[in-house]
N, C-alpha and C positions, 0 to 999 in steps of 0.2 A: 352034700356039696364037697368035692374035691377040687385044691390047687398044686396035685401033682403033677403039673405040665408048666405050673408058673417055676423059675428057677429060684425065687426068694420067699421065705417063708412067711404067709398070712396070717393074721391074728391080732384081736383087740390089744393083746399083751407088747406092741410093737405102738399102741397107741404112744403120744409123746415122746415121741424120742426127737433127738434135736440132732442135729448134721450143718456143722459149722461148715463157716467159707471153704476150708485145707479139705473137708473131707466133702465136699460137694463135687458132683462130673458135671449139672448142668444146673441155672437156677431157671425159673420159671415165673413170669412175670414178677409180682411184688413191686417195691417202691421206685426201682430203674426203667420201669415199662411205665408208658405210658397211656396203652389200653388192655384190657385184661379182663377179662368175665369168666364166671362158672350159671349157669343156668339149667329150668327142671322144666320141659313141657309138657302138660298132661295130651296127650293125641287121641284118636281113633286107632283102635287094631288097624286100622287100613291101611294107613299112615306111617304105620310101623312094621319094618322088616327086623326080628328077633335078630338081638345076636349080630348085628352088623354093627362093623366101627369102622370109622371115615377119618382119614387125619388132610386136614388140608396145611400143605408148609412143609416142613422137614421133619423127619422122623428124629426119635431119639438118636440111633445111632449113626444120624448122620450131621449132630451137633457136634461142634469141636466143644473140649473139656477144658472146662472153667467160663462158658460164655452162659449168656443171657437173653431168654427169647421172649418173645410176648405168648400167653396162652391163652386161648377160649377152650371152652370144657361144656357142650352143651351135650345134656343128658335128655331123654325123650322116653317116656313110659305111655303104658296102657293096660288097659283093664276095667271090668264094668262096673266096680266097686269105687275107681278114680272119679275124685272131683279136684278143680282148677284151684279150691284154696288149700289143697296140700302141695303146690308144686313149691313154694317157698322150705316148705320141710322137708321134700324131698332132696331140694337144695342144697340143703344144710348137712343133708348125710354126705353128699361130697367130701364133704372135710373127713368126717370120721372114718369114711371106706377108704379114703387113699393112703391116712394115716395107718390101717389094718398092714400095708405094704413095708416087710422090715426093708426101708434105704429110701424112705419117700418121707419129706417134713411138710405139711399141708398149712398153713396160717390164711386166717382169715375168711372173705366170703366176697361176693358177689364183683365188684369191679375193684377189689382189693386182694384181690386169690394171691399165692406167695407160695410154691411150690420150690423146693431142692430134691434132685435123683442124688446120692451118694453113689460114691467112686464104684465103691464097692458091689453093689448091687448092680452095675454096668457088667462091674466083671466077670459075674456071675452067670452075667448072661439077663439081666433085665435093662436090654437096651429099644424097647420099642415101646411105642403108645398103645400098640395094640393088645399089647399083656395088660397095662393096666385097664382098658377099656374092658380085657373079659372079666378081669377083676369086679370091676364096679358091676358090670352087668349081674355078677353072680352075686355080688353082695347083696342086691335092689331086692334079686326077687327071692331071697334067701330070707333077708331080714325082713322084707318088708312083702309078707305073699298075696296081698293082695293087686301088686304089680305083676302082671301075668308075663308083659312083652318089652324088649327094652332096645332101644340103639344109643351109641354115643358117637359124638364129631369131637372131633380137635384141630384145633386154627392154631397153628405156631408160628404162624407168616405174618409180619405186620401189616400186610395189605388185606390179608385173607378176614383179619380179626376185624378190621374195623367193619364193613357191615352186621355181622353178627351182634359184637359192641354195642352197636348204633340200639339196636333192635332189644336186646337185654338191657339196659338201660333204660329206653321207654317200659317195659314191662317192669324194671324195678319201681318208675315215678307212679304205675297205675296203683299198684299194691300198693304207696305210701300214701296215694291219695286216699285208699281207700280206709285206712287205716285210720286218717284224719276223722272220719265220719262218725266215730263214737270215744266214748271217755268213761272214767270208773264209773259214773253214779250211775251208767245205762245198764251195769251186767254185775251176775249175783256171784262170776265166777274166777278169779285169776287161774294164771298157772306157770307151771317154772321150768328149766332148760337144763339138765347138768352133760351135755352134750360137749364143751367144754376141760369138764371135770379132768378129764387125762393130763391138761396141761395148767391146772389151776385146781388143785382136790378141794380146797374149801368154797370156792364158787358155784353159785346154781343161780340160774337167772329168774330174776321176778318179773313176768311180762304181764300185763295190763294193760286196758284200753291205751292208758296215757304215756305209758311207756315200754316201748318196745325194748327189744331184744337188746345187748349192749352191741351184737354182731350188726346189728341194723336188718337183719336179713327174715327175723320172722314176728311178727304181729300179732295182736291178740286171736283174729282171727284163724291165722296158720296154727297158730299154740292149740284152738280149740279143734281147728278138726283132725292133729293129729294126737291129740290126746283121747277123740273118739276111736279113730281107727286102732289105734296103737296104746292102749292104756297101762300098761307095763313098759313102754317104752321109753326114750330120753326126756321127752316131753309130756309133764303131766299136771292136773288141778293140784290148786290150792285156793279151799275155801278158803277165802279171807279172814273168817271170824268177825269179831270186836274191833272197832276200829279204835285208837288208843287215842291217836292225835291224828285230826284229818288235815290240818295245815303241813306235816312231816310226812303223811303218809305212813304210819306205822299201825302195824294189822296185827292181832295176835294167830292167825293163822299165819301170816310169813314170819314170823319170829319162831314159830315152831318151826314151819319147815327147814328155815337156814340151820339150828342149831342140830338139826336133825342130819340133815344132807353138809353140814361143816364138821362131823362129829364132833360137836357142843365146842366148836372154840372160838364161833360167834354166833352169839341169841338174840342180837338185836339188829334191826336194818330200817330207816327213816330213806321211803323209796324217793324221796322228792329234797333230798339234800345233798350238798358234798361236802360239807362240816361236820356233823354230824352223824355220827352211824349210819355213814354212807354205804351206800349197798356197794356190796364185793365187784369185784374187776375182773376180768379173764385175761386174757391175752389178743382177744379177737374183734376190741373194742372199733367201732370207727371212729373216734377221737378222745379227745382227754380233757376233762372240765380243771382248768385248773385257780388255784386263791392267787390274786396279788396284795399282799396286805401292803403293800406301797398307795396302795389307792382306795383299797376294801374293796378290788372289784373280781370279775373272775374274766379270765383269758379263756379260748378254746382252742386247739389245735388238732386237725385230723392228721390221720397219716401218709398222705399224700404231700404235705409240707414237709419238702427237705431240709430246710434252712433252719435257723433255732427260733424259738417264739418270742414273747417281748421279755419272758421273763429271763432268756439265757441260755434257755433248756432245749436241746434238737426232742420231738417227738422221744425216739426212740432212749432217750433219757427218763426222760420222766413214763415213758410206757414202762422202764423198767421198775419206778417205784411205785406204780399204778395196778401192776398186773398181778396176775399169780394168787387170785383169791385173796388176796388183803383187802383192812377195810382201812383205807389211809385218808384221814382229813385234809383236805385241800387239793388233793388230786383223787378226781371222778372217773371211771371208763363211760363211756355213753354212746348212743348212737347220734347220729345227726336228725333222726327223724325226732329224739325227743326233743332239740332244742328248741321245734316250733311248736311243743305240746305245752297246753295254758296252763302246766301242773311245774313246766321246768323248774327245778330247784327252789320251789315255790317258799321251803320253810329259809331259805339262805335273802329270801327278796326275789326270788323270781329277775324275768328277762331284762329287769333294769340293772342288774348287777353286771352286766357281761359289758364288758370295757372295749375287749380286744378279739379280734377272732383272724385266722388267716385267709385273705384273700379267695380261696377254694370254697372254704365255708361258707363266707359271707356269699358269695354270689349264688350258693346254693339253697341257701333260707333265706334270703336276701326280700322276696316278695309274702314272705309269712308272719315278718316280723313288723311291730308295731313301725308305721310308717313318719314318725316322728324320734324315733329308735336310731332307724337304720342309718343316718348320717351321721352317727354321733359314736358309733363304733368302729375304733379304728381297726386297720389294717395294717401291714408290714410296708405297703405304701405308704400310709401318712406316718407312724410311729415305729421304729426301732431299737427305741434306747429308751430303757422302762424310766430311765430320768427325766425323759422328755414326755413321757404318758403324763403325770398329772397335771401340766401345764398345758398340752391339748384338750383332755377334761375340760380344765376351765374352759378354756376357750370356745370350746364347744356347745358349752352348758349341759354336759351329761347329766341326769339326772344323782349317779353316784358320788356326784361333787357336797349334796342337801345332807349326806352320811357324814361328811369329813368331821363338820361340828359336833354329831352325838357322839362319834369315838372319841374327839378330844374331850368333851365332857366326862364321857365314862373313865376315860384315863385319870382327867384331874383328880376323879370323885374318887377312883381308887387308891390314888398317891394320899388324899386326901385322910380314907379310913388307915392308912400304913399309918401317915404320921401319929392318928391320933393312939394305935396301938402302942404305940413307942418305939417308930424307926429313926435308926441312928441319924446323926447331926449332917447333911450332905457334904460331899465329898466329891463332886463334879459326875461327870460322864463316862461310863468305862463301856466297852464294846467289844463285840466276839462275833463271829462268822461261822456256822456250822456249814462244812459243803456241803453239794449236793453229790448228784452221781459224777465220780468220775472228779470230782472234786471241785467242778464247779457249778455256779448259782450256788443254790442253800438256802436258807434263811440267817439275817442279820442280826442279833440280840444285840437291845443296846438297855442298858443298866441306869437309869436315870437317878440321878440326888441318893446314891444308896453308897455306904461305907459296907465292906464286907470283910469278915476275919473267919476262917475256915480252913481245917485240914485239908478239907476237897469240896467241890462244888457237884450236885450230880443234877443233871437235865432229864427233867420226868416228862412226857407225853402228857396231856390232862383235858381232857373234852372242853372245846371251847362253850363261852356262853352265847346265847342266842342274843340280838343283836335287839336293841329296845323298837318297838313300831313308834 
């Protein structure tokens, strides 16, 4: 396979690379567009004319520099070897083949694609869609040769995108329906994802009946049939082993793998929490599980919410303390397809914990969730001042209001074993504010009945404890 006719140089080693706003010529969908798709259809040879690319809208080089268009990206293969539950995987190579493009930054997946051409690679001389379409063609069936025949289209026109939209969309809701139809205790087998990995090196995904992909875009299903075709490839088994704790979800097969695929700098992952040895984040999450210890409940925000959440925080804040392979207590990557799986964050209290979600969200799990639930979880409609969340609670009668007594109890009982250790005589209230990103949010420490005398004070991280049933 040669790309001496492409003007910019191809190769996995160009994975990851990042091309800020200054060095960008065009951006490509992402969070300004309003509709956006990348999709993978398995055809008939017949159906398929090799080697053709279609751009319907404006060509690259006839975008002015520095603007912003909408994109569809529909990819089309065949071969007699293809079946219909690899086209979600096929999918998913999208992101890594366009990444292979040095002056191309690819984020995310399906109706959240995020695409920048750099200045540079314009200059070059990579100003058309139809370089990268030979690109991708050559990648498909290079990497993947069981793909014999390949076309791609490209919609850059916002009138052109929305039927296609329309059309990808319904085929994403089939896949997640289908998805719905089985759970861990049906299957002997997980498996994991480090397709990722270029922009998160300690990240590898754990996907399971119960919980998909953190990209939302491949299923336990997809994971299995391309880990048959492709067994060396990004996607591959992991026995499960022992199960340690079935309320957490922790498997002594995924604790090997992670420590193995993180080179050992994290061995432990609890798939069904975001407290505790929460499983790792990428970058390509469809939303953000996050704690409000104002209320002990948990917020969610996808990334189609421009505005900031209840806690403060815009998306793209807290994605940044989310992301990048950390395992950070109180902010989760996830997809939205787990938040209606009966395992969600099961060992934290499951879906009665969730307080707050944005409007996008809510209307999109809105008929999966417990129908007693659904009006009691606010929105950026009814709440926008986290001061004003736990007085909607009440009012509400959210279930996370029955919590508020055991924490104050455990609180007391914990001041209570201090005193009896022999904590100094009290000395009122004292308080500190750690920011967040960018300096704001954070979390509040407030210092209750404690006198304190110290050269310095040091703030340690320390695994919370599990909440009494």
């Amino acid at each position: 396979m040669s790309f001496e006719d492409i003007p910019v140089p191809i190769g996995p080693v160009y994975e990851g690379e990042r091309i800020r706003a200054k060095q960008m010529y065009v951006e490509l969908g992402g969070p300004k567009m309003e509709k956006h798709f990348e999709l993978c259809r398995v055809k008939s040879a017949k159906d398929i004319k090799d080697g053709q690319i279609t751009i319907h809208g404006p060509d690259l080089k006839d975008m002015e520099e520095g603007s912003t268009h909408p994109i569809g990206i529909l990819v089309e293969v065949a071969g007699p070897e293809l079946e219909v539950d690899l086209e979600a995987v096929f999918e998913r190579r999208i992101h890594e083949f366009c990444n292979f493009v040095n002056g191309i930054m690819h984020l995310n997946q399906r109706y959240t694609n995020w695409l920048r051409i750099s200045k540079t690679a314009v200059e070059k001389g990579f100003n058309s869609f139809q370089l990268l379409g030979t690109v991708l063609i050559r990648l498909y069936k290079a990497e993947l040769p069981i793909i014999e025949q390949a076309q791609v289209t490209f919609y850059t026109n916002e009138k052109e995108v929305e039927k296609p939209y329309e059309m990808a969309i319904g085929i994403y809701d089939k896949r997640d329906e289908r998805a719905r139809t089985i759970h861990d205790d049906d299957v002997d087998m997980f498996y994991g994802c480090v397709l990722c990995q270029s922009f998160a090196p300690t990240h590898a995904c754990c996907i399971t009946p119960d919980r998909t992909s953190l990209c939302g875009s491949i299923n336990w299903f997809d994971a299995r049939a391309a880990a048959k075709v492709d067994p060396k490839g990004p996607l591959f088994e992991i026995p499960p082993g022992d199960c340690l704790n079935e309320l957490a979800g922790e498997y002594t097969g995924i604790n090997e793998m992670i420590k193995k695929r993180s080179l050992g700098e994290i061995d432990r992952i609890y798939l069904f929490s975001g407290m505790e040895f929460p499983h790792t984040s990428c970058g390509c999450f469809e939303a953000i599980d996050f704690y409000i210890p104002e209320v002990n409940g948990h917020g969610i925000v996808d990334r189609n919410y421009g505005d900031v959440a209840i806690n403060g925080l815009p998306f793209t804040a807290m994605a940044n303390q989310t992301g990048g392979g950390k395992q950070m207590p109180g902010f989760n990557g996830i997809s939205i397809q787990y938040i209606v799986s009966p395992k969600y964050q099961q060992y934290d209290g499951g879906i009665e914990t969730i307080v707050w979600m944005n409007k996008g969200v809510k209307d999109r799990v809105g008929e999966f969730l417990p129908k007693d639930l659904l009006p009691k979880i606010a929105t950026e409609e009814e709440v926008i001042d986290i001061n004003a969340l736990k007085q909607w609670l009440q009012d509400v009668n959210h279930p996370i209001v029955e919590t508020w007594a055991e924490a104050l109890a455990e609180e007391e009982e914990e001041e209570e074993e201090w005193e009896a250790e022999g904590a100094m005589v009290p000395m009122g209230t004292v308080g500190m504010t750690i920011p967040g990103v960018g300096g704001t949010g954070g979390f509040r420490v407030i210092l209750k009945n404690c006198k304190i005398h110290a050269e310095a004070i040091i703030i340690k991280k320390i695994e919370p404890k599990r909440k009494k049933k």
